[in-house]
N, C-alpha and C positions, 0 to 999 in steps of 0.2 A: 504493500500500500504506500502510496507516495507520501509525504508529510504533509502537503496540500494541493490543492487545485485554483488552478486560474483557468478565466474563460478564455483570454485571449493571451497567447505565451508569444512575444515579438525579442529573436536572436538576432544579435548585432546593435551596435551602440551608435550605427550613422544613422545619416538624415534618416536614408529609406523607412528605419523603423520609430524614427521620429516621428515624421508625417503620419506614417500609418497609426500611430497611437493618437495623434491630433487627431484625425479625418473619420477613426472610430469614434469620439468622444461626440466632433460634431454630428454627424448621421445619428447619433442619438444611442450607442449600445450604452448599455445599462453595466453591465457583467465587466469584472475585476482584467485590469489588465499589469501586463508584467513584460517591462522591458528590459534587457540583460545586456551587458555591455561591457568587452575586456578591456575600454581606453580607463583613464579616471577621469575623464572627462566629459558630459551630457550629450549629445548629439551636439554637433560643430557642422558650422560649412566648409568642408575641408579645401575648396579653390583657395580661401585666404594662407595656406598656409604656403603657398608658393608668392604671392604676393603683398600683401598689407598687413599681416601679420608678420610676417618673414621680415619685412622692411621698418618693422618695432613703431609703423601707423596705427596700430587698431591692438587693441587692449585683449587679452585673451576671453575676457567673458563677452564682448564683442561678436563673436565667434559663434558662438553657442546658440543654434537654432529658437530656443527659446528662454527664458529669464529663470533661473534657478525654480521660483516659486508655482513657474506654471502646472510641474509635475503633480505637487499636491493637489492645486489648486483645481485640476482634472483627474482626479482620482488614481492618476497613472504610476505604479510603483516602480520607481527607477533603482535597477541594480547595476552600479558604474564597477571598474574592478572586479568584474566577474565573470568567469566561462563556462558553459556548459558544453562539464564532458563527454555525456553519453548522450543519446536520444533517441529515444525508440519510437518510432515512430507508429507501429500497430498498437502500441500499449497505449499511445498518448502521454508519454512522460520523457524530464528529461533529467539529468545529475546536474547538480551545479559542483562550480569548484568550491562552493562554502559547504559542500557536502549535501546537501537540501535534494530532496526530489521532490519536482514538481509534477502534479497532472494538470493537464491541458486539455479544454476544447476545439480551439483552433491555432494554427501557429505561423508565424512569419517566419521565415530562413533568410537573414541579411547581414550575414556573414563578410563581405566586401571583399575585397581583394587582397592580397599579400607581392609587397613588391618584389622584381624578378630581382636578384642579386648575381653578377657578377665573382665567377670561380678564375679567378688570373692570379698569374704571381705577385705578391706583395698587397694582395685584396684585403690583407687583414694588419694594414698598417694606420694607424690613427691619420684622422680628419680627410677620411672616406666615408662619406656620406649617400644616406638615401633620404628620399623623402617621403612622406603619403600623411604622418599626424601632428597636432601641431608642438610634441615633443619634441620629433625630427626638426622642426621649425626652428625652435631654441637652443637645440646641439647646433643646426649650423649656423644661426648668428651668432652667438657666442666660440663657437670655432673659426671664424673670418673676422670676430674684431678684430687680431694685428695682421692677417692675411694681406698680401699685397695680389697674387697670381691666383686666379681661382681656376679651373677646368671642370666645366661639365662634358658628361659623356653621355649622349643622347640630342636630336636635334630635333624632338617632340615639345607637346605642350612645357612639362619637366625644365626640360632645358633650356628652353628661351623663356618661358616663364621667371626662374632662378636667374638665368645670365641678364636678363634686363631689371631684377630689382638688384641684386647684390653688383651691377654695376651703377644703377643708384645712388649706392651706399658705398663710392667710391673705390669698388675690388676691378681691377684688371681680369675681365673675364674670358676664356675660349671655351670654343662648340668643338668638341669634336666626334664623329657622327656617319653612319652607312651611308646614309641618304646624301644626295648632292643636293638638294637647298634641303634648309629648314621646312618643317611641315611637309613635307613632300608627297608624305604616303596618304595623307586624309586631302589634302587638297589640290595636288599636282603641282610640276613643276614652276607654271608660269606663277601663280600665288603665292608657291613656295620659295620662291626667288625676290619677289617684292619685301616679303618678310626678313628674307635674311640680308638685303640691301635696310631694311630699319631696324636691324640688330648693328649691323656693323657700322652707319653712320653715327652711331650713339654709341662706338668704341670695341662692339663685341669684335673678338676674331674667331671666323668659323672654317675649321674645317671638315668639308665634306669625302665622302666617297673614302675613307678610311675608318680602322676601328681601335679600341684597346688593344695591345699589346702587354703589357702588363706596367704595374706601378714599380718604382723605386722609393729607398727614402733608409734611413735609418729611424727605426721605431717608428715616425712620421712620415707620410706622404712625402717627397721633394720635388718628383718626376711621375710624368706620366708619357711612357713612350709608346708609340702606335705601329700597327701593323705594317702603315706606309714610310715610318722611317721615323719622323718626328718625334722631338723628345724636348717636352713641354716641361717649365716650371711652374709648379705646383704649391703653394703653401695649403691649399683644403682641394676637394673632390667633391662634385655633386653628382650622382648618377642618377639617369631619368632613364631606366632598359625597360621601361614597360610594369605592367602587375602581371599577378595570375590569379584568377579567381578561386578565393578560398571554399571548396568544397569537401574540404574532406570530413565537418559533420555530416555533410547531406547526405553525401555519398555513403558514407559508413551507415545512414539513419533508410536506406536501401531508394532513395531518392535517384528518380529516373537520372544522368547525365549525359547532355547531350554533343554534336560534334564541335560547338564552340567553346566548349569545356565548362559551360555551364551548368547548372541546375534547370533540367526541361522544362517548362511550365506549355498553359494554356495560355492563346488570348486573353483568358482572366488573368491568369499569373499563376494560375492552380497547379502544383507541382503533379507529379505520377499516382500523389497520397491525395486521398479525397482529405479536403480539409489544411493541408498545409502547405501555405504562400513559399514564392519567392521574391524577391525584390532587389534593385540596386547590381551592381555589379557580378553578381554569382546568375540573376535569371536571366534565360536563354530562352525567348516565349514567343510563341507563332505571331508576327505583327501583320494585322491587317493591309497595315500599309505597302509594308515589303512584299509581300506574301511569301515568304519564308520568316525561319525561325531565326530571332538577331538576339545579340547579346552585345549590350552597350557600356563603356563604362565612363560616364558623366555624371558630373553633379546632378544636373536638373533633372535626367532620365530618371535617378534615383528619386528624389524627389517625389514624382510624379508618379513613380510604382508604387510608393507608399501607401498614395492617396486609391488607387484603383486597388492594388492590395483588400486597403478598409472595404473598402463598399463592395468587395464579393466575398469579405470574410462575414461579412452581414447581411447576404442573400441576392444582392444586387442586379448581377451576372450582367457585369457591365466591363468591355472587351478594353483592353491598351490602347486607345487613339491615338495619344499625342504624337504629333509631330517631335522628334527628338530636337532638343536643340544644345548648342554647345558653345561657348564661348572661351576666350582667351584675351589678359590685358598683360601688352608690355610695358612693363612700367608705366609712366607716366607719355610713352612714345605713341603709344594709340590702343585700342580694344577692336577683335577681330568678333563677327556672330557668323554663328554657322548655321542652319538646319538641315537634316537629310536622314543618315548620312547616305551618300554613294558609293557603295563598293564598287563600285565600276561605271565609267560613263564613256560614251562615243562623242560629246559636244562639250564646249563650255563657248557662253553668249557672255558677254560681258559689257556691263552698262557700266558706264563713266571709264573711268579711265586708271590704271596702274601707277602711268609718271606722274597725275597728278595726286596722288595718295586718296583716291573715294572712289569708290567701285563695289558692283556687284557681280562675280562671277554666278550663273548660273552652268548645272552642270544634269545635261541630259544626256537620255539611254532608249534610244527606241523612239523617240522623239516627245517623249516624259522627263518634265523637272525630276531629279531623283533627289536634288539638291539645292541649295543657294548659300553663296560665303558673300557675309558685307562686311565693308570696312568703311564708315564715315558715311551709310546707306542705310540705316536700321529702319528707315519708312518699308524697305522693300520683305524686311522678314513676313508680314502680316502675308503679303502678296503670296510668297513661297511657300510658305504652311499650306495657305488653299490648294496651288498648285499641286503638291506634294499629294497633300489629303487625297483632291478630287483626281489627279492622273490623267489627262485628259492629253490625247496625243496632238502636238502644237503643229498648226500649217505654218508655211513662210512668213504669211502676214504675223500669228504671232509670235513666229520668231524673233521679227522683225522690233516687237512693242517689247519684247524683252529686252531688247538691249537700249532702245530710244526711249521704257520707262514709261510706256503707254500703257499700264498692266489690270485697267479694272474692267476690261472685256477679256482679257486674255481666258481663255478655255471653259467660257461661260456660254 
């Protein structure tokens, strides 16, 4: 017999299971909920910790999706510092690491990712760095205050995120990176080139089409040499290689996984177990939009599963709509929005212009927006979402309004 029961049991301590505990309380459930969480921290927007956080702009409780007092004040029992070991999923119960066994009616699985780490020689030399919580955030400002030469490894969000605050905060920073421009693999090359032309006029140095070779240093980092010959000075390390999505309670809990290496779900979000969600970065769930099965790992995405999560842990049987969206700010040098994504596209139309820094790439496949990236354009996200939504295969003429910004007939 478990020591108690809760109606609604939400694993993981980000947004996703944030929201979902907000979004249950609004709809109205009545029945005890329990959110469990291994940061010590409450649910956080975790983008600040690559930006305004990182850059010692915005206060650590800043962060925190909601105000210490909301949990009480919604009935929601927050357990920070805490992991659940076991879960059984047919039984309806799960161990915590304070030993407690819990039963459960319904459950959320939002476990998030785990970042990829780097196996090289000298990987376990002080002020090598990853990032993802905002612990990570405080190890590496306090590791680059006497830093002069910083090196990121990675030419993702991660690393020009990091390379344009903590050059900010006056560190000498370089990219270096597989890809030949920055962003390259979610946004292509031409986008990806504008970007890293506003990485480097604000001092960054990147290089591309190379990789780690491994670190040097006594005790500490000093070097970082590369595959293609370079042998970089080093005072700190920030590595951006990607996450992996943590599934190994779900998996172990006999929880369907799928080819994205996620957690399967439904259009609802309903995993393989009647009854138990996923959310955030681990669920892999049939998107109406796509039609196939995607797995996303963004803030907002999570976010947003939270909220659909709730409303079919409470009968709802209301599918993933949203439109995904994503964004990224370089410092203080400009903010990029994205919606889509495109795994793959045949066109990109482009309204305004590159040289003069405001533009919106659109990026189609079959002759369907699959996507749209704005920079200094944000009227055009609203346009893109319908797009996306409705699919509507575009003729010339609205080809034509996509790029001249004619777009409130476009595929109506």
């Amino acid at each position: 017999m478990p020591d108690r029961e809760v109606d609604f049991l939400l694993i993981g301590g980000g947004l996703a299971a944030g929201n979902c505990a907000r979004w249950l309380r609004e709809e109205g459930a009545e029945g005890s909920v329990l959110l469990v969480g291994r940061e010590p921290d409450p649910p956080y927007n975790r983008p600040d910790c690559s930006k305004t956080y990182l850059r010692g702009e915005k206060e650590r409780s800043e962060t925190f999706f909601r105000p210490d007092e909301f949990w009480g004040e919604q009935g929601i029992e927050l357990l920070t510092r805490t992991s659940v070991t076991a879960f059984d999923a047919e039984a309806r119960t799960v161990k915590l690491s304070t030993k407690e066994e819990i039963g459960f009616g319904k459950a959320l699985v939002a476990t998030g990712a785990n970042v990829r780490r780097l196996n090289v020689e000298g990987c376990d030399l002080e002020q090598i760095h990853y990032l993802r919580t905002l612990a990570n955030s405080d190890h590496i400002r306090e590791g680059v205050a006497d830093a002069e030469n910083v090196v990121l490894i990675g030419g993702s969000y991660i690393g020009c995120e990091v390379a344009a605050s903590l050059t900010m905060l006056g560190k000498r920073c370089t990219i270096v990176m597989q890809e030949e421009a920055t962003l390259e693999r979610g946004f292509g090359k031409t986008a990806g080139s504008f970007f890293q032309k506003l990485l480097t006029e604000h001092g960054v140095e990147v290089h591309g089409q190379d990789e780690l070779e491994r670190f040097e240093g006594d005790g500490r980092v000093q070097r970082v040499v590369t595959r293609g010959g370079l042998s970089l000075d080093a005072d700190a390390v920030v590595i951006g290689a990607g996450v992996t999505p943590d599934v190994t309670l779900a998996s172990k809990a006999g929880l369907e996984i799928g080819e994205r290496g996620g957690v399967r779900c439904s259009s609802r979000l309903q995993s393989s177990v009647e009854g138990i969600y996923a959310a955030g970065d681990i669920c892999e769930y049939d998107s109406p939009l796509h039609g196939q099965p995607v797995r996303i790992e963004h803030w907002d995405v999570a976010f947003n599963h939270g909220k659909t999560a709730a409303l079919n842990m409470l009968g709802q049987d209301v599918a993933h709509e949203t439109v995904p969206y994503f964004f990224s700010v370089l410092g203080d040098w400009g903010e990029l929005e994205y919606v889509g994504p495109a795994y793959e596209w045949h066109e990109e139309i482009v309204r305004g212009s590159y040289q003069d820094g405001e533009f919106t790439t659109w990026y189609l496949q079959d002759g369907r927006v699959r996507a749209a990236l704005t920079f200094g354009r944000s009227d055009d996200l609203e346009h893109a979402r319908r797009l996306i939504a409705e699919r509507p295969v575009l003729d010339e003429r609205a080809r034509g309004a996509l790029a001249s910004g004619d777009l409130d007939g476009v595929g109506r």
